[in-house]
C-alpha positions in Angstrom: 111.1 53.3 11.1 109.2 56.4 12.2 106.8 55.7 9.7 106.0 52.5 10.8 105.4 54.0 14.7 102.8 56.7 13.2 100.2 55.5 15.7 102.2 55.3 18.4 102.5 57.3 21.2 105.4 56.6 23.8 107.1 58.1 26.6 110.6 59.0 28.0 112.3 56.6 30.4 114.9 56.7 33.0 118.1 55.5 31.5 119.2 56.3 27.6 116.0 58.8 27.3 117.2 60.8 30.2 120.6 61.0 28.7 119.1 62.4 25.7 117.1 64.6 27.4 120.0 65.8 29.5 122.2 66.4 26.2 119.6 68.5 24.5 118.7 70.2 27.9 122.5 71.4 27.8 121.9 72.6 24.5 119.0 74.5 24.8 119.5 76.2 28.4 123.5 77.0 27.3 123.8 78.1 24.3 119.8 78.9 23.3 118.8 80.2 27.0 115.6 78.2 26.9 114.6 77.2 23.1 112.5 74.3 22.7 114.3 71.7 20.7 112.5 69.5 18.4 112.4 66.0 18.3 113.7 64.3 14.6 113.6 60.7 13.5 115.8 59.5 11.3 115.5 55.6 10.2 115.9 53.9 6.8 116.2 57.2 4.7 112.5 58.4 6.1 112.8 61.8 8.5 110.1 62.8 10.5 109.8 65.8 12.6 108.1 64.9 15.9 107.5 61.1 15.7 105.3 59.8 18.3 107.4 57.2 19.8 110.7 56.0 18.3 113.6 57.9 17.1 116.9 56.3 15.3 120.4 56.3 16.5 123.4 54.6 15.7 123.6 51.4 18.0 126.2 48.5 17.7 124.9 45.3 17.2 126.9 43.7 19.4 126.2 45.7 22.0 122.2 46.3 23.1 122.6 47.1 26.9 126.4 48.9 26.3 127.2 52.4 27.3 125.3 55.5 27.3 127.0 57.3 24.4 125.4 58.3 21.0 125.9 55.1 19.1 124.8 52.8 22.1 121.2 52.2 23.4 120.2 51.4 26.6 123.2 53.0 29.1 122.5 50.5 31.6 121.9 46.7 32.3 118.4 45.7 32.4 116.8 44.6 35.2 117.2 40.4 35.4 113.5 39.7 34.7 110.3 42.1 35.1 108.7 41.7 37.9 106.6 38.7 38.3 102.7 38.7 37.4 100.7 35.6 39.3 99.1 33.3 36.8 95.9 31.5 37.8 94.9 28.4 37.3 92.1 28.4 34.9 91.4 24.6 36.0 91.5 24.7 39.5 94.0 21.5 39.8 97.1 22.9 39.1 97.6 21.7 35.2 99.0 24.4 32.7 97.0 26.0 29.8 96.2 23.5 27.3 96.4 26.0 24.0 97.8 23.8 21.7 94.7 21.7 21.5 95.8 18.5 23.5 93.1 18.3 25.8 89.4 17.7 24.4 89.1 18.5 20.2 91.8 21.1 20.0 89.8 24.2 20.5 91.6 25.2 23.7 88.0 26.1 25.2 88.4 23.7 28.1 87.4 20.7 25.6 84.1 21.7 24.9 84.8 22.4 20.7 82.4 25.4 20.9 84.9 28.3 20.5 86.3 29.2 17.2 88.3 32.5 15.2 85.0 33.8 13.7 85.5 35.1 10.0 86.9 38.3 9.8 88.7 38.8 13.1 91.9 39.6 11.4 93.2 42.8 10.6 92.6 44.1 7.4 95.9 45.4 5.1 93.9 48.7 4.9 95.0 49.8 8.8 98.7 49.4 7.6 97.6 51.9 4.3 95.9 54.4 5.6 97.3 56.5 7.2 100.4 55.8 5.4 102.6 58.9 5.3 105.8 57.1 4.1 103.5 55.1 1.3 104.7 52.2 2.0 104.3 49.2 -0.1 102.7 47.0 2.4 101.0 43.2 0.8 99.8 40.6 2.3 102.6 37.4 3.0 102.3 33.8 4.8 101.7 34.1 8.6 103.5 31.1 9.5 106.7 31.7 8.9 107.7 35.4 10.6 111.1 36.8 10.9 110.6 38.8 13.4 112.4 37.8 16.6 110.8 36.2 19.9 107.5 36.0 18.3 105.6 32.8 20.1 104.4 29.8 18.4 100.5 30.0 18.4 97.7 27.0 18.9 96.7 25.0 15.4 93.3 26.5 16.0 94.1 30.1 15.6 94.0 32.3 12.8 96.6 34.7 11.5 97.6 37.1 8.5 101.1 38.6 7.9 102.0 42.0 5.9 105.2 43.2 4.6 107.0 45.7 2.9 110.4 46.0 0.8 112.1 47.9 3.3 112.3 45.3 6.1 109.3 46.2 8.1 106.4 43.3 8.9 103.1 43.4 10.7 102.2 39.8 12.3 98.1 39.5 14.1 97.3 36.5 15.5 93.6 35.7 17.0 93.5 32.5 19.1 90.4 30.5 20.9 91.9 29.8 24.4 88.3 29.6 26.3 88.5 29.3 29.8 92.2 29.2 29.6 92.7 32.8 28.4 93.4 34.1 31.0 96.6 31.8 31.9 97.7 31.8 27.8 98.1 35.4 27.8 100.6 35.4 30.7 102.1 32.3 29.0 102.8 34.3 26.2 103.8 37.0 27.9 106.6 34.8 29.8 107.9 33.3 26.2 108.5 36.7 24.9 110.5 37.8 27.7 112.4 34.5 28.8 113.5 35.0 24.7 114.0 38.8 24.8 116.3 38.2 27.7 118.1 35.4 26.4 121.3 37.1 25.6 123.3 39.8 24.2 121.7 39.8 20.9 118.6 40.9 22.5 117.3 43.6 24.5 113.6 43.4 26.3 112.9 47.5 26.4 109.8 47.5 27.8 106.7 46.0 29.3 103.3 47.3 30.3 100.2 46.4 31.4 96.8 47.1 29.3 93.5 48.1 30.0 90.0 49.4 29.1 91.0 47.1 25.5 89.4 43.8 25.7 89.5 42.1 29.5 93.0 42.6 29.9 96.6 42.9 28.1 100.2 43.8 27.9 101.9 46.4 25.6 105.5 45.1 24.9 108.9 46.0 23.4 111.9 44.1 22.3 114.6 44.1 20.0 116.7 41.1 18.4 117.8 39.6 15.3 118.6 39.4 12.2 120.9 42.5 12.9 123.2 44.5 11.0 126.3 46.5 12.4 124.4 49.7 12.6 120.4 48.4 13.3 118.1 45.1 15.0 114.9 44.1 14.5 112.5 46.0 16.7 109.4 44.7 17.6 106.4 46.4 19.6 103.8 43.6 20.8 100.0 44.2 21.5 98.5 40.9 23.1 95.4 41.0 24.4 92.7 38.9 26.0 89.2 39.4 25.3 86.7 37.1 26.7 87.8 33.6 25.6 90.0 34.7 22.8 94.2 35.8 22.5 94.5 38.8 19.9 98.2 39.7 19.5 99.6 41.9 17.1 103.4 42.6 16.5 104.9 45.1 14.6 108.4 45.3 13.6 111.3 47.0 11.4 114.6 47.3 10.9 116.1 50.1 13.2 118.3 51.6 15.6 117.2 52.9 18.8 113.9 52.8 20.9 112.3 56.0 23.0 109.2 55.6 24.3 106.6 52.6 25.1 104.0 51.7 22.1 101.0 53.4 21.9 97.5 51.3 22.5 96.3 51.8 18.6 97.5 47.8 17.4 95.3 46.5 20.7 92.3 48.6 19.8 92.2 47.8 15.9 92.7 44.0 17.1 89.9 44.0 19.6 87.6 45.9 17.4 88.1 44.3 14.7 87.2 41.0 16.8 84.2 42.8 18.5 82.5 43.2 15.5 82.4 39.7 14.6 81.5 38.1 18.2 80.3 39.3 21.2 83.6 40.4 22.5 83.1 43.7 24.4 84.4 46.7 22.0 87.6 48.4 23.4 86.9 51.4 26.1 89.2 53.9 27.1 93.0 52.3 27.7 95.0 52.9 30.6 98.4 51.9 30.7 100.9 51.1 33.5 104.7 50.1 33.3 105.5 47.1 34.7 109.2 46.5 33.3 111.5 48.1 34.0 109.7 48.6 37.7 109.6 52.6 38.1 112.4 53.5 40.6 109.1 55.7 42.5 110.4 58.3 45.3 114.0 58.5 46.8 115.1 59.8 49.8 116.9 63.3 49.8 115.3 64.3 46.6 111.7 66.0 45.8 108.7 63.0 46.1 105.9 62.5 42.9 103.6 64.1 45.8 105.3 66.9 46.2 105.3 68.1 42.5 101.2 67.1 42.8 101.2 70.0 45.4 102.5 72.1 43.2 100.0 71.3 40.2 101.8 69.0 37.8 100.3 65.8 38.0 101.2 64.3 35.1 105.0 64.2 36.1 104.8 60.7 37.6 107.8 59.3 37.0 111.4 60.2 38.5 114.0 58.6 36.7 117.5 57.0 38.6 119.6 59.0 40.1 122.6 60.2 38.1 126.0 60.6 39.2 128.3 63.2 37.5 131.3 61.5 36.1 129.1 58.9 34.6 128.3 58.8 30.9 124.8 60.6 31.3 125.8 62.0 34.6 125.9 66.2 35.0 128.9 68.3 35.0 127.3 71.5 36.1 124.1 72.8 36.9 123.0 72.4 32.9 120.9 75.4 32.8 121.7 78.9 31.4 120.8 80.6 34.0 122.5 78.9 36.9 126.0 79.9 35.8 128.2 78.8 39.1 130.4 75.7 38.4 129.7 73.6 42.2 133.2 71.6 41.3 135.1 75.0 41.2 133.4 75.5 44.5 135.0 72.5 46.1 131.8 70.3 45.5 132.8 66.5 46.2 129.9 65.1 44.0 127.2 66.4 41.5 124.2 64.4 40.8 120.6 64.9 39.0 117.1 63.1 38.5 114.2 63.6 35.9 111.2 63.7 36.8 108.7 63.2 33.3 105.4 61.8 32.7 105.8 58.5 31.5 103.6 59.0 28.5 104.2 61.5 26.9 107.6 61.3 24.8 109.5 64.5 24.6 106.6 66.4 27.0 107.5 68.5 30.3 110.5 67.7 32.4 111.6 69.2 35.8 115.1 68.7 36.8 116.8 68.6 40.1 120.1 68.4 41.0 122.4 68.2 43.9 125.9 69.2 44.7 127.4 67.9 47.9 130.3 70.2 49.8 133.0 69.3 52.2 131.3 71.0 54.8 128.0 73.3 55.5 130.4 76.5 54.9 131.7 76.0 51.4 128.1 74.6 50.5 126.7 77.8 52.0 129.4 80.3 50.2 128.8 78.2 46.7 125.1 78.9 47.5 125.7 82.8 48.4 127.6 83.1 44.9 124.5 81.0 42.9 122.1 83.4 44.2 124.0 86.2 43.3 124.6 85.1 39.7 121.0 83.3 39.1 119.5 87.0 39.7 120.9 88.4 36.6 120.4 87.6 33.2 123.1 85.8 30.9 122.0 86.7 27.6 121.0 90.1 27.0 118.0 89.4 25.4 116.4 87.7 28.3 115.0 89.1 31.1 115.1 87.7 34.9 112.4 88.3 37.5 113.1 87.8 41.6 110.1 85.5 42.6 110.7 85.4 46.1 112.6 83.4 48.9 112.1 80.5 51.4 113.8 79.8 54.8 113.2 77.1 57.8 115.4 75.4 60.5 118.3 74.8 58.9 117.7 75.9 54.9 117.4 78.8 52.7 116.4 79.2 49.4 115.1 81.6 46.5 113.6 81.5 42.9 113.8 82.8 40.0 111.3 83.4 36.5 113.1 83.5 32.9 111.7 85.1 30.2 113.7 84.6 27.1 113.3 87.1 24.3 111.9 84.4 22.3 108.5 84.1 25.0 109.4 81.1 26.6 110.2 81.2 29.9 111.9 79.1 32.9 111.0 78.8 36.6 114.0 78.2 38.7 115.3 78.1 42.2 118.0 76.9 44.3 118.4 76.1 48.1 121.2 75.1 50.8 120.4 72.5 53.5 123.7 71.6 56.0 126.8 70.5 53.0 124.2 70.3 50.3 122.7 72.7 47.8 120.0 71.6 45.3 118.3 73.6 42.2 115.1 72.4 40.4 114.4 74.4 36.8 111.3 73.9 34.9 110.0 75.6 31.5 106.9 76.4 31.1 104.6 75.1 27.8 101.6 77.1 29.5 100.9 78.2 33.1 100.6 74.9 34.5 103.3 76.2 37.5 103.2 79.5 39.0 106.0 81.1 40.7 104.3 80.8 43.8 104.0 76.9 43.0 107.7 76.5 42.3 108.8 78.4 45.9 106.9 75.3 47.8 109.0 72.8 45.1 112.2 74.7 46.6 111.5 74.5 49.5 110.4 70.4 49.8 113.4 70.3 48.0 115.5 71.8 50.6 113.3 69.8 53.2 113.8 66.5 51.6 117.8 67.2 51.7 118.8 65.1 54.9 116.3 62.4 54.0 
């Protein structure tokens, strides 16, 4: 439920979030030459314009890692298992975390029986109220008996309060004292969550990343499971955070259909605040977040490097999603831009393929695209190319208007670029290049003047450089 996500803030991924991002690219370069879309959420009979981090779609409940189509979330298999995280040994002498109490009086504190929940470490039901834009019923329920999936079993000694709502949605915090253990519980917890969010096709482990500046250490996390229905699962998004000898972990979850984005730090910070002001827990200081599963697929050979759109000024595109064929569910069919009108497969092109490259945080932010269209031979790519030119120069619609930005050239490649103005405002930098039996274009609109035209010539022409590898 949107609602539910208001504090959230998430990001696009490789995978279903490209495919989304590719339809409403289509849409917006083809038939509206460059307008914006905006992003809607629809979950439970609650619609929200612009939601921070999750947006519904039909998904089949049998199905959580099925096709990439509308009614299916994610388009491909997930990775086994996330990468693996050492865990120390808090004793020294290779024995496992003792959280349940069995060694020494039960504190988990190493035996000593000096560490306890201090009053008022939980969560209070007024986070959950206010804000509240859906006004949601939320009241306090028992903590120990949760229906939300994959959420771990926690030590007799810790302390715990449970909210709900009517409409299927449930907010579970848990604070426990793990001592000098702490820091081996949290990745035990960590591994339960995922060994049961990967432990078959009713559930789905979306995402996992690692937390800090928010108590010593954490991980933000992302799952689905049952109880399902034929159109939604249970979604939960999982703060758990270790703050000097304590566990605080949160989990928030609702009945939905489809996933964008990873959660936002806000659960972790209300947790380890409200812990700091009880003990002497360090208060949260600015969070920093970093994807640890799925592992980021980083640079790939024949296609434009992160460092390479630095050069050019837009640091905050980190992340290059897979590389899509066309002929695959999310794969391209043509160029997918307004302005770069030439069909490559009526040119003879042999294969078509495109990445994303996004910042990771930012849901539904900037995007450049870059495709490329491989040709029998060096002459048909370079005729395709001649024709692309000649087209990209002028404008389809007639209320936009086209501006030559220059050219590149080098042993072996050509290239030129292109600004957009759209008689809305908005406008589109855009190029294309030929390298040996491959051309490649890169498009980007612009939400400011983060990239000049200048900037988007050296793109092209990395582009163009990066072709044979």
């Amino acid at each position: 439920m949107s609602s539910l996500e208001s504090d959230l803030a998430g990001i696009s991924l490789p995978g279903p979030g490209a495919a989304r991002r590719r339809a409403a690219q289509r849409t917006r370069h083809q038939v509206t030459g460059g307008v914006l879309a905006g992003v809607v959420a629809v979950a439970l009979g609650v619609v929200a314009v612009n939601p921070p981090a999750f947006v519904a779609s039909p998904q089949p409940a049998e199905s959580p890692t099925g096709t990439d189509s509308p009614t299916a979330v994610p388009s491909t298999p997930p990775p086994s298992t996330p990468p693996a995280v050492p865990t120390p040994d808090p004793t020294g002498d290779g024995e496992s975390p003792d959280p349940g109490g069995a060694n020494g009086d039960g504190n988990g504190d190493d035996g000593t029986g000096s560490l306890a929940v201090p009053p008022g470490a939980l969560i209070g039901i007024d986070f959950l109220l206010d804000p509240n834009p859906a006004d949601l019923d939320w009241a306090e329920v028992p903590a120990d008996d949760t229906w939300l999936p994959c959420v771990p079993d926690f030590a007799d000694t810790a302390a715990g309060v449970s909210y709900e709502t009517s409409v299927q949605s449930r907010f579970d915090h848990w604070v426990e004292p793990a001592g000098t253990g702490a820091e081996a519980r949290l990745e035990q917890l960590r591994d339960e969550i995922t060994d049961c969010a990967q432990s078959g096709d009713d559930y789905y482990l979306s995402d996992v990343w690692r937390l800090t500046g928010v108590g010593d250490e954490g991980y933000l996390m992302v799952w689905n499971g049952p109880p399902r229905t034929e159109e939604s699962a249970t979604y939960v998004s999982a703060s758990i955070v270790r703050a000097d000898g304590f566990i605080s972990a949160a989990f928030r979850g609702w009945d939905g259909q489809e996933y964008i984005g990873p959660p936002g730090a806000e659960d972790a910070i209300e947790a380890v605040s409200t812990l700091c002001a009880v003990s002497d827990v360090d208060c949260p200081g600015t969070p920093e977040r970093e994807q640890v599963y799925p592992e980021p697929v980083g640079d790939v050979d024949g296609w434009l490097f992160i460092e390479d759109l630095a050069e050019a000024g837009l640091t905050a595109l980190t992340q290059g999603s897979d590389v899509q064929e066309g002929g695959d569910a999310a794969g391209p069919t043509d160029y997918g831009f307004i302005n770069l009108p030439v069909d490559p497969f009526a040119d003879g092109a042999t294969s078509l393929q495109q990445r994303f490259y996004s910042d990771p945080l930012e849901t539904g932010g900037a995007v450049l695209d870059q495709l490329r269209a491989t040709f029998p031979d060096a002459a048909s790519a370079r005729a395709h190319y001649d024709t692309l030119v000649a087209a990209a120069g002028q404008p389809v619609q007639s209320t936009d208007a086209v501006e030559d930005t220059g050219t590149v050239s080098g042993d072996g490649y050509d290239g030129a670029t292109w600004r957009l103005t759209g008689g809305d405002g908005l406008e589109w930098l855009y190029g294309a290049a030929v390298s040996g039996d491959v051309v490649t274009v890169v498009y980007y609109g612009l939400l400011d003047d983060e990239l000049s035209p200048e900037q988007m010539r050296g793109l092209v022409e990395h582009a163009a450089q990066r072709i044979g590898g």
